[in-house]
N, C-alpha and C positions, 0 to 999 in steps of 0.2 A: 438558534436554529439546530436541527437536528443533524447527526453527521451521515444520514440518506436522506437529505431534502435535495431537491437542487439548489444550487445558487442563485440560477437566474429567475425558476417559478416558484420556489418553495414546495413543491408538491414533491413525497415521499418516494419518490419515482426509482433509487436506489435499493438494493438489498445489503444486509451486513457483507453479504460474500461479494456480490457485483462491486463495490467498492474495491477490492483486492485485484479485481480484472485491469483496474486505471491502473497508472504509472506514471513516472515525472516526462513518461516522451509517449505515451500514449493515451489519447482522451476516448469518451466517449460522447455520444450524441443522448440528450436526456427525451424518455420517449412522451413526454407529454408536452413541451416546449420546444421540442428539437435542434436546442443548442447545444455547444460541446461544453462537455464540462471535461476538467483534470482533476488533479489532487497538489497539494500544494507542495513546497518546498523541502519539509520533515520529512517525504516519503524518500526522502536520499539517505536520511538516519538510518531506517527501519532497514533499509537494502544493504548497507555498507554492514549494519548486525550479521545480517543473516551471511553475506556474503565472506567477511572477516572470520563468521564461525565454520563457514563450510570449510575453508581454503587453509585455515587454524589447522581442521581437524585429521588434515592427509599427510602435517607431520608429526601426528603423536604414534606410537609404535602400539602399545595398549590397544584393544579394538572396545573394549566397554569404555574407555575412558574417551575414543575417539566418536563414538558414536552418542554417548552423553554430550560432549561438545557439540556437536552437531546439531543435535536434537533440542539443546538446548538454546541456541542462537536461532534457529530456524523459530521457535515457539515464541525465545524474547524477541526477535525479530516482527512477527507476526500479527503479538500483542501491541506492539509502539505501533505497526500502519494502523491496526484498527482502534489506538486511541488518538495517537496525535495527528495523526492525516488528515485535513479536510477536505472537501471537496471545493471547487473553487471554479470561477467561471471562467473560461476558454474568451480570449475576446475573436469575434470570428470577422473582423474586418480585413482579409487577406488581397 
């Protein structure tokens, strides 16, 4: 399965970038099935990168060295949601 299909129809209803809009507490509705989908588990890695690097980066003194941290969590960051992230299916029995 592709990682823009949905879960629940398969149909590529996803963009590289829409994908980045989900989150571990935020879903969306898939516009051709109109179920919710999420992203699974991993996308806590990718967040705790990105977040560990920003929060790193406000106690280095240096401003290129602080802003290469930054920049560089943000990006390794970035890169881990758009590989290990899946999309996953929302169960909507609430």
């Amino acid at each position: 399965m592709s990682k823009n299909q949905c879960p629940h129809c398969k149909e590529p209803t996803f963009s590289f970038f829409s994908r980045f809009n989900i989150g571990p507490v935020r879903t969306v509705e898939c516009t051709a099935c109109h179920k919710p989908v999420g992203v699974s588990g991993s996308s806590w890695l990718a967040i705790l990168i990105m977040l560990g690097g920003l929060i790193g980066s406000t106690f280095i003194r240096d401003d290129l060295t602080k802003f290469t941290v930054a920049f560089a969590s943000v990006g390794l960051g970035a890169f881990l949601y758009a590989v290990i992230v899946n999309l996953v299916p929302i169960d909507d029995n609430s």
